[in-house]
PyMOL Python script that loads the backbone (N, CA, C, O; Angstrom):
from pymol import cmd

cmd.read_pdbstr("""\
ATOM      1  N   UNK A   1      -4.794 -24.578  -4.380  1.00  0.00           N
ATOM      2  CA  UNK A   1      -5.621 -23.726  -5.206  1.00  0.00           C
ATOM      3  C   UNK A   1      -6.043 -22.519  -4.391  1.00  0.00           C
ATOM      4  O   UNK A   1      -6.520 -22.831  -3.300  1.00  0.00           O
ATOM      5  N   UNK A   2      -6.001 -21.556  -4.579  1.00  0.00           N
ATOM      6  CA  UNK A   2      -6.239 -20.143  -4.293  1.00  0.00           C
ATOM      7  C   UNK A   2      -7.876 -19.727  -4.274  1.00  0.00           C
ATOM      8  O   UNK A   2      -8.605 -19.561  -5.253  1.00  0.00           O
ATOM      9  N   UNK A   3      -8.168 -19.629  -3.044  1.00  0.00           N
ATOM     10  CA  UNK A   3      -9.594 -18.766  -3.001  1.00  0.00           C
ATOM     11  C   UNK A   3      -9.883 -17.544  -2.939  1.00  0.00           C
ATOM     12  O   UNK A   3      -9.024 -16.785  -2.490  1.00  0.00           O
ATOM     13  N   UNK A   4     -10.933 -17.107  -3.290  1.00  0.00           N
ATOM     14  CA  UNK A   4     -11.323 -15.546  -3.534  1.00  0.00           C
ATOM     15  C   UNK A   4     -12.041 -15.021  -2.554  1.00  0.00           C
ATOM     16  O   UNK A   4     -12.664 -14.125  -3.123  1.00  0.00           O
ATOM     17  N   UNK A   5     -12.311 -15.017  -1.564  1.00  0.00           N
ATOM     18  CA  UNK A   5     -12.687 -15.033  -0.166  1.00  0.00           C
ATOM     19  C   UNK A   5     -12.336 -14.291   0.513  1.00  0.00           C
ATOM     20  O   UNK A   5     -11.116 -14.125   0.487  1.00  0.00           O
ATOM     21  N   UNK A   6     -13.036 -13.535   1.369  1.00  0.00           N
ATOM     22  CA  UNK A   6     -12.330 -12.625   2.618  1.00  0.00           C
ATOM     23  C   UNK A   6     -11.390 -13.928   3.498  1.00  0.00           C
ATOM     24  O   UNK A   6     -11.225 -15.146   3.564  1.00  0.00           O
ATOM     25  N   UNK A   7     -10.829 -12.209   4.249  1.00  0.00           N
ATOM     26  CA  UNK A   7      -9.722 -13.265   5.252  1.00  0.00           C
ATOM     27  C   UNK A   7     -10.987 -14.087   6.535  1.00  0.00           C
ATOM     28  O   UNK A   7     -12.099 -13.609   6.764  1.00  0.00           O
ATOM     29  N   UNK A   8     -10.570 -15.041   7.029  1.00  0.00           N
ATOM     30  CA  UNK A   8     -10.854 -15.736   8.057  1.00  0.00           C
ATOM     31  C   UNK A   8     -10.840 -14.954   9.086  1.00  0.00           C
ATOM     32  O   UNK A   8     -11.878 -14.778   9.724  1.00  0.00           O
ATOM     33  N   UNK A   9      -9.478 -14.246   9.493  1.00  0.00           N
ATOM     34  CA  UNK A   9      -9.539 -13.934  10.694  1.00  0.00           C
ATOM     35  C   UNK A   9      -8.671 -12.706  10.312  1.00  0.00           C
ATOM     36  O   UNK A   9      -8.100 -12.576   9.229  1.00  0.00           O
ATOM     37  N   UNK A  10      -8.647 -11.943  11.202  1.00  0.00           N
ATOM     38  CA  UNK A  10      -8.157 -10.821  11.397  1.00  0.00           C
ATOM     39  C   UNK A  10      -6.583 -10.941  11.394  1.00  0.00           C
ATOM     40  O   UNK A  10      -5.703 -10.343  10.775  1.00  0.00           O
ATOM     41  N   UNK A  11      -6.582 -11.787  12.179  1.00  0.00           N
ATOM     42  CA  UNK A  11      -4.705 -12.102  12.130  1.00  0.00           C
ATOM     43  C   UNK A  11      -4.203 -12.554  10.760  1.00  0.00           C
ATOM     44  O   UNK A  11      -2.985 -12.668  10.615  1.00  0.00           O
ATOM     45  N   UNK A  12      -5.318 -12.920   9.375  1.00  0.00           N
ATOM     46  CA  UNK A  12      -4.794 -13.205   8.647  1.00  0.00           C
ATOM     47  C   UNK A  12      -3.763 -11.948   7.817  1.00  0.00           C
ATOM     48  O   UNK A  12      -4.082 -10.778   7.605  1.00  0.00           O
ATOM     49  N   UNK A  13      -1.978 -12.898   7.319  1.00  0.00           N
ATOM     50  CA  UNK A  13      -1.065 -11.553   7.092  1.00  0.00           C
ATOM     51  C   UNK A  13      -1.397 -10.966   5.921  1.00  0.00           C
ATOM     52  O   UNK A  13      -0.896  -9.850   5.785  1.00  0.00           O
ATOM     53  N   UNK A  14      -2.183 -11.403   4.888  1.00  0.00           N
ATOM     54  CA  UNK A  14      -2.568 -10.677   3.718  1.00  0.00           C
ATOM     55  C   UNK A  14      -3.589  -9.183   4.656  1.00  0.00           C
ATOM     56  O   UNK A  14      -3.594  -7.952   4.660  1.00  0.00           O
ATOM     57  N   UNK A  15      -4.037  -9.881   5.069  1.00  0.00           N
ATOM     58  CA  UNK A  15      -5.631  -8.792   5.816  1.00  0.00           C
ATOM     59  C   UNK A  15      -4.528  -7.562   6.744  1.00  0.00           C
ATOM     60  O   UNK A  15      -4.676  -6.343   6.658  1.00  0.00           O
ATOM     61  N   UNK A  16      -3.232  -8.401   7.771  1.00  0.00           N
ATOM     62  CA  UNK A  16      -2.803  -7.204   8.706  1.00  0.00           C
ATOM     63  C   UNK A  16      -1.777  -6.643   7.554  1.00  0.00           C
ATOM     64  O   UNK A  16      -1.398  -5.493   7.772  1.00  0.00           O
ATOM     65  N   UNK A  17      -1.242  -7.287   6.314  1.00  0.00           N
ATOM     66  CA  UNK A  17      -0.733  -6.330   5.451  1.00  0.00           C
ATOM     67  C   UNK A  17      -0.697  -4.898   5.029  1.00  0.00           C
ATOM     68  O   UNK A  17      -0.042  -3.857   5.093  1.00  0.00           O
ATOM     69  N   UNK A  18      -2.128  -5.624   4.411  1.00  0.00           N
ATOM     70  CA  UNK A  18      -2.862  -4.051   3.439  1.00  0.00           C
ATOM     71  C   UNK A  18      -3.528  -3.395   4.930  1.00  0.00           C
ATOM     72  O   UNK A  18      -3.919  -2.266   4.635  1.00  0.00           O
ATOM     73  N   UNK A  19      -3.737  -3.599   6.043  1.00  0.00           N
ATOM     74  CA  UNK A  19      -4.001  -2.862   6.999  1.00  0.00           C
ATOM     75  C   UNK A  19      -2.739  -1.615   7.272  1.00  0.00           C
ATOM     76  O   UNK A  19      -2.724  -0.407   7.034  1.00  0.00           O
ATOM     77  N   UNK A  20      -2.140  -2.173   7.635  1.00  0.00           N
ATOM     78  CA  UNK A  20      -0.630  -1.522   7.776  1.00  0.00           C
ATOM     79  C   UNK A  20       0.090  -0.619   7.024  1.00  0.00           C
ATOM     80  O   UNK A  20       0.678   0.410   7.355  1.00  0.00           O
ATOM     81  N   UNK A  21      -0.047  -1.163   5.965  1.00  0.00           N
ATOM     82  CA  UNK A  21       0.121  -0.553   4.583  1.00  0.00           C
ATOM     83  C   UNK A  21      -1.048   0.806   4.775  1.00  0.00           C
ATOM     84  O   UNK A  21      -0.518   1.861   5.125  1.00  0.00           O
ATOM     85  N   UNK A  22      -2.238   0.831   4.617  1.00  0.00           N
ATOM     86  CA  UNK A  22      -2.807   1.978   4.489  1.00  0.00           C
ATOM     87  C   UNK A  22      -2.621   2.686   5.906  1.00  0.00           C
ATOM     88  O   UNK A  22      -2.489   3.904   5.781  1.00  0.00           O
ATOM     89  N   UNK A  23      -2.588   2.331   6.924  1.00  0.00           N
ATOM     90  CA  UNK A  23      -2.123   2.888   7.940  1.00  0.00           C
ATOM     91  C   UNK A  23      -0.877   4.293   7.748  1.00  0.00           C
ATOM     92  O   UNK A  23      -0.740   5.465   8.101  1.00  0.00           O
ATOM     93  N   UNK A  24      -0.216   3.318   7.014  1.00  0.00           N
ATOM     94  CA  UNK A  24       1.100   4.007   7.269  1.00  0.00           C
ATOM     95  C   UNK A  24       1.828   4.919   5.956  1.00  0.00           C
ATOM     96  O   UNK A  24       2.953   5.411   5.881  1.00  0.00           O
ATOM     97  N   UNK A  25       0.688   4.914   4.981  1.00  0.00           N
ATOM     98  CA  UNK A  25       0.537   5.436   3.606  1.00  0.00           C
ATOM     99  C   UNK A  25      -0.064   6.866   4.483  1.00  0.00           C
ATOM    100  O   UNK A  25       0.571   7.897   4.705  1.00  0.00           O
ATOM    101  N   UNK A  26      -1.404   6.565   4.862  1.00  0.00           N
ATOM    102  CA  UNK A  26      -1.811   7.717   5.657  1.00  0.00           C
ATOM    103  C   UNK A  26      -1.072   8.687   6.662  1.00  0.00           C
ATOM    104  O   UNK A  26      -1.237   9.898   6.807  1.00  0.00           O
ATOM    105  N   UNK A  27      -0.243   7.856   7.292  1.00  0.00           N
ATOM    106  CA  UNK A  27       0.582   8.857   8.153  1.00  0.00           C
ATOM    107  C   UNK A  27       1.553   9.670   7.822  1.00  0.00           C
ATOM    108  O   UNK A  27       1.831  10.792   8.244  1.00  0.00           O
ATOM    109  N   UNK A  28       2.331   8.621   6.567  1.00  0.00           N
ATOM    110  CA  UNK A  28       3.324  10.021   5.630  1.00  0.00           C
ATOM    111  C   UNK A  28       2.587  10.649   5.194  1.00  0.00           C
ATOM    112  O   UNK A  28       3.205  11.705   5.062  1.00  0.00           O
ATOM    113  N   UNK A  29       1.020  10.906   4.604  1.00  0.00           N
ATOM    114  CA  UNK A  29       0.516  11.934   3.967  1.00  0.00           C
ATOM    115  C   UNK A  29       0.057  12.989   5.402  1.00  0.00           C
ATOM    116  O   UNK A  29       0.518  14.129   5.345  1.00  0.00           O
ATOM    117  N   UNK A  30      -0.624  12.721   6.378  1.00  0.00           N
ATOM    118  CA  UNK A  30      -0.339  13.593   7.956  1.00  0.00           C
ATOM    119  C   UNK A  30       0.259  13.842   8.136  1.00  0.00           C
ATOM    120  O   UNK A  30       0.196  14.970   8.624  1.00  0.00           O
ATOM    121  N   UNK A  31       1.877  13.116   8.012  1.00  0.00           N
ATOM    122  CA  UNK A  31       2.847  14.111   8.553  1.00  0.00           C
ATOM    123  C   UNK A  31       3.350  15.192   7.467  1.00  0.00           C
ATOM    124  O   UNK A  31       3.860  16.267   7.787  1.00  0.00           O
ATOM    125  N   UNK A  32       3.195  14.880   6.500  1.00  0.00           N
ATOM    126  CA  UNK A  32       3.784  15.933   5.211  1.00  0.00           C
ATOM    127  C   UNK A  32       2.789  16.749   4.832  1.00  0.00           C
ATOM    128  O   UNK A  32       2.946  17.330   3.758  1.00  0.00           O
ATOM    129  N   UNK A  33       1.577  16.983   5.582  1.00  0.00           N
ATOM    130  CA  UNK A  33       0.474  17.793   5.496  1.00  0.00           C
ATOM    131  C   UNK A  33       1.030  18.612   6.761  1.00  0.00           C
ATOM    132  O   UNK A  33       1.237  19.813   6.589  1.00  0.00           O
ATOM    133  N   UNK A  34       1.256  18.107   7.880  1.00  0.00           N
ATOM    134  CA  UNK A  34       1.162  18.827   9.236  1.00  0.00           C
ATOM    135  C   UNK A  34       2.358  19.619   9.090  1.00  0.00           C
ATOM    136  O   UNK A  34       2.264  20.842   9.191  1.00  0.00           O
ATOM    137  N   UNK A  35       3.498  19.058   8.860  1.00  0.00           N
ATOM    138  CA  UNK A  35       4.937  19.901   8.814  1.00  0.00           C
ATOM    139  C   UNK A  35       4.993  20.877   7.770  1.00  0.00           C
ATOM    140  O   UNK A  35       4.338  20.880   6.727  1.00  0.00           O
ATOM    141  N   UNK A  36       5.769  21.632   8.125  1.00  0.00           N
ATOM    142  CA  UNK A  36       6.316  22.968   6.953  1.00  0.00           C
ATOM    143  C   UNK A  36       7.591  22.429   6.126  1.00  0.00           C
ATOM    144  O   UNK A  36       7.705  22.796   4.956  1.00  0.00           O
ATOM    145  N   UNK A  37       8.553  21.572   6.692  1.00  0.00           N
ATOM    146  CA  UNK A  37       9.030  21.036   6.205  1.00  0.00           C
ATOM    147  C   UNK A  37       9.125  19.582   5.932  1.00  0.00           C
ATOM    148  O   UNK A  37       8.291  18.951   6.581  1.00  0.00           O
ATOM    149  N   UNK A  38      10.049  18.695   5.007  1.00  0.00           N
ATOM    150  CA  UNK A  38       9.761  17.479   4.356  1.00  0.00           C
ATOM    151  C   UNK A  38       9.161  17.570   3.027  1.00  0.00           C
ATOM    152  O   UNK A  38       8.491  18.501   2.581  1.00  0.00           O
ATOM    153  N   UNK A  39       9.588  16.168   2.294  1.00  0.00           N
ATOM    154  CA  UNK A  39       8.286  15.979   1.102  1.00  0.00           C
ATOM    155  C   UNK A  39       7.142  16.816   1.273  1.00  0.00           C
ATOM    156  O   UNK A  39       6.631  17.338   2.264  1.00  0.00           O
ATOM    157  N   UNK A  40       6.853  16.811  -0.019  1.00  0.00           N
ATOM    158  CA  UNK A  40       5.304  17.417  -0.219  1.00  0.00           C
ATOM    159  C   UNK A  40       4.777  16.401  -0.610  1.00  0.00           C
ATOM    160  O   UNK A  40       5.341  15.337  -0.861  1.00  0.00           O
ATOM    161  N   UNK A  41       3.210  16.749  -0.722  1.00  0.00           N
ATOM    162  CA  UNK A  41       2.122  15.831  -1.020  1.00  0.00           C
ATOM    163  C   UNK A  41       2.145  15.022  -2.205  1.00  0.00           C
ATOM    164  O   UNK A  41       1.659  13.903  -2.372  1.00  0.00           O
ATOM    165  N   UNK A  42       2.801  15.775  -3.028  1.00  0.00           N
ATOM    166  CA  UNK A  42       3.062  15.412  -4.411  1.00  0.00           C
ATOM    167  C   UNK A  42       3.898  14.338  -4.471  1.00  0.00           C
ATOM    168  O   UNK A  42       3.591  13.217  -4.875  1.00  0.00           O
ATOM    169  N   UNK A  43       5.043  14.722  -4.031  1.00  0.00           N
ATOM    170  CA  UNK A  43       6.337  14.227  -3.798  1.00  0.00           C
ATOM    171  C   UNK A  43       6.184  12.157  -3.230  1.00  0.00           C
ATOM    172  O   UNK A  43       6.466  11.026  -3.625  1.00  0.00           O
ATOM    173  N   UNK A  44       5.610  12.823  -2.208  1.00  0.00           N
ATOM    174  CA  UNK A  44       4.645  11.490  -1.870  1.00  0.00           C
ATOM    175  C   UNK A  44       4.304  10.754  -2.881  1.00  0.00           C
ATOM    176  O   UNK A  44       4.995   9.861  -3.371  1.00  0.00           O
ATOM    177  N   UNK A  45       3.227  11.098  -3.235  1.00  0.00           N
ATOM    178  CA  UNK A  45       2.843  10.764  -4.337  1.00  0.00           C
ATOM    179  C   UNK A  45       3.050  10.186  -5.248  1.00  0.00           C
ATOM    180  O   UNK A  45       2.523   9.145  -5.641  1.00  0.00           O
ATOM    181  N   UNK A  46       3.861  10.811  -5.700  1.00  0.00           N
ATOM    182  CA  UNK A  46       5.303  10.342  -6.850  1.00  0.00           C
ATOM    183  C   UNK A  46       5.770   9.072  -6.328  1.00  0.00           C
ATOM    184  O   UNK A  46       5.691   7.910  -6.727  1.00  0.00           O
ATOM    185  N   UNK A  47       6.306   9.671  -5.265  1.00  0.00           N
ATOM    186  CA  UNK A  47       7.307   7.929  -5.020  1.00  0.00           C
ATOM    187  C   UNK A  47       6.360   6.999  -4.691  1.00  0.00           C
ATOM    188  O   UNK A  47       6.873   5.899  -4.896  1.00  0.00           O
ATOM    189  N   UNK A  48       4.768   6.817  -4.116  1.00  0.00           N
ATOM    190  CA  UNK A  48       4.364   5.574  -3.966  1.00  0.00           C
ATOM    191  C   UNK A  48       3.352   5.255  -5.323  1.00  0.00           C
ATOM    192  O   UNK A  48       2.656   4.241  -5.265  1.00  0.00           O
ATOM    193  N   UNK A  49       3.301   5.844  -6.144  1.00  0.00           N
ATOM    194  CA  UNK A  49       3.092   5.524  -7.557  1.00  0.00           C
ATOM    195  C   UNK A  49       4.190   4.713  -8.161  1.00  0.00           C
ATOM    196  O   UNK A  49       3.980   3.567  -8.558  1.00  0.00           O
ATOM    197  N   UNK A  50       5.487   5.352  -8.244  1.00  0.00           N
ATOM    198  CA  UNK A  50       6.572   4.561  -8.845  1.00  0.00           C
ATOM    199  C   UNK A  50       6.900   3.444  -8.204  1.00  0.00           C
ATOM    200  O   UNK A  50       7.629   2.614  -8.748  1.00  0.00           O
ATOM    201  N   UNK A  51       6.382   3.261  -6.897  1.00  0.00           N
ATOM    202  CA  UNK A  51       6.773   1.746  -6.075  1.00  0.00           C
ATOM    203  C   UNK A  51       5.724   0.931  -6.125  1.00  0.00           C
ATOM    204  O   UNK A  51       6.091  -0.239  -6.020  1.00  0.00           O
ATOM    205  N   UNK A  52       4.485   1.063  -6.250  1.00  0.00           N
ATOM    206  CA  UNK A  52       3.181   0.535  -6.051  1.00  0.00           C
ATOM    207  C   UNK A  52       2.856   0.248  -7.411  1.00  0.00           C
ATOM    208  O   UNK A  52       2.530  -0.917  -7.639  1.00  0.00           O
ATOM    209  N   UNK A  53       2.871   1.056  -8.368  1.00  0.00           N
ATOM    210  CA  UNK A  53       2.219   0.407  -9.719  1.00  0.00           C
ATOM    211  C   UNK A  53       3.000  -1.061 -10.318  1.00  0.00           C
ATOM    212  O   UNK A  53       2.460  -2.065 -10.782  1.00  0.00           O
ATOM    213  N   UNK A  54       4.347  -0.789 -10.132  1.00  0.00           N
ATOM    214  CA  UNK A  54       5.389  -1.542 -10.800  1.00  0.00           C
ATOM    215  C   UNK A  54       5.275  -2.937 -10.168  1.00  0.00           C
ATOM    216  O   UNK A  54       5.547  -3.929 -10.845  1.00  0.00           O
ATOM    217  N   UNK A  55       4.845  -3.050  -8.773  1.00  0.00           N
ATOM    218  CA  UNK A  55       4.229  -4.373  -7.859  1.00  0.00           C
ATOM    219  C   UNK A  55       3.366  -4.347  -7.855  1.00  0.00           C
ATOM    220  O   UNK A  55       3.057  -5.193  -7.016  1.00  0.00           O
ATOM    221  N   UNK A  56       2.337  -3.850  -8.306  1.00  0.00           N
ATOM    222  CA  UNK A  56       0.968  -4.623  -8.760  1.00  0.00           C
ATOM    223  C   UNK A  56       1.362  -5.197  -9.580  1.00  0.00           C
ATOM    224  O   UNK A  56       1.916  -6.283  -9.410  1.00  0.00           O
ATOM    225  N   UNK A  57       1.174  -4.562 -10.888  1.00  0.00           N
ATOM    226  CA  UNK A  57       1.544  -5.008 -12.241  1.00  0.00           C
ATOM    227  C   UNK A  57       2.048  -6.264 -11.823  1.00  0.00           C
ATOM    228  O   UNK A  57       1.379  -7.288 -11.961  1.00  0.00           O
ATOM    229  N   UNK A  58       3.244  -6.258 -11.295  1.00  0.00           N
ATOM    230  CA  UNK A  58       3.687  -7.864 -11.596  1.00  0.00           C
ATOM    231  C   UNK A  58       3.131  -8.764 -10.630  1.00  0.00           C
ATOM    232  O   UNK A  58       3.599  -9.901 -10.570  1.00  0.00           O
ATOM    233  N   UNK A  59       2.182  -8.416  -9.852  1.00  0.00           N
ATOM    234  CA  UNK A  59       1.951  -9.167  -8.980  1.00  0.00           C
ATOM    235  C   UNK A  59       0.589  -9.921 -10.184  1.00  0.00           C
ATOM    236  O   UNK A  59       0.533 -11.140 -10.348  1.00  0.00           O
ATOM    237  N   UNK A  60      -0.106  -9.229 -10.694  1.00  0.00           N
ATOM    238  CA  UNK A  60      -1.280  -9.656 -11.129  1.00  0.00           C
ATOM    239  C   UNK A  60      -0.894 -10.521 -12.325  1.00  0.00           C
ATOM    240  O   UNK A  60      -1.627 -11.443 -12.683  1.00  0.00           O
ATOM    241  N   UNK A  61       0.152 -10.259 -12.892  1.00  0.00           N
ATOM    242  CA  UNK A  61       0.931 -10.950 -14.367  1.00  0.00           C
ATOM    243  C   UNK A  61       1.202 -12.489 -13.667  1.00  0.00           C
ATOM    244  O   UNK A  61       0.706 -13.536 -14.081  1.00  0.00           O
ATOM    245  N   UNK A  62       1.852 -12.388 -12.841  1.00  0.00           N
ATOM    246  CA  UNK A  62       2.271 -13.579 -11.952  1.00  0.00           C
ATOM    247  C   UNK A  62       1.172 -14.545 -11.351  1.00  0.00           C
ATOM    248  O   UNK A  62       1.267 -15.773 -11.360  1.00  0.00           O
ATOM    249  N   UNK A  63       0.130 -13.832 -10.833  1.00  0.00           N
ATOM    250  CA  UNK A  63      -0.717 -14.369 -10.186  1.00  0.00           C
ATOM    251  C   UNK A  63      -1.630 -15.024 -11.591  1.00  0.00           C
ATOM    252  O   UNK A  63      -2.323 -16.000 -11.304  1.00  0.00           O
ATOM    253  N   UNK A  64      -1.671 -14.625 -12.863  1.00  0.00           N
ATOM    254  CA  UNK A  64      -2.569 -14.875 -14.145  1.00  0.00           C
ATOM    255  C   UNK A  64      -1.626 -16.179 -14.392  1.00  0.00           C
ATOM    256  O   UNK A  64      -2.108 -17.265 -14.715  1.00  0.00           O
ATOM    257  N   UNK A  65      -0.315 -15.972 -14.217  1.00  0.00           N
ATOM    258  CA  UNK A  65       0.632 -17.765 -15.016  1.00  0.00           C
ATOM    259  C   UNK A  65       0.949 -18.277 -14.141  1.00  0.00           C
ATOM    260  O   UNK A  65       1.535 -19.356 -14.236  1.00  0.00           O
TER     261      UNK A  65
END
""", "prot")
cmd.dss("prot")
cmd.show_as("cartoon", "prot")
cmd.util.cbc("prot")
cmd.orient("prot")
């Protein structure tokens, strides 16, 4: 059965996941801020909307049955 609880410990991989994850969400938006060239902000944008909504969504559908 599944608890609703913070992580235990820091090493937990859900907790260094979404750590990582925003880590590194942040750094493509720094580096595509800092450079003249590459994606734009938008662009960004775009693609982690179209990758991120579509895995929530099913993550939460899944996690409900």
């Amino acid at each position: 059965m599944a608890t609703d609880s913070a992580p235990v410990s820091w090493t937990d991989p859900n907790y260094v996941a979404a750590v990582v994850g925003v880590l590194a969400v942040g750094a493509l938006y720094f580096y595509s801020a800092w450079t003249g060239s590459g994606p734009t902000t938008d662009e960004i944008t775009f693609v982690l909307l179209a990758v991120f909504l579509p895995t929530t969504l099913a993550y939460e559908i899944a996690r409900r049955f």
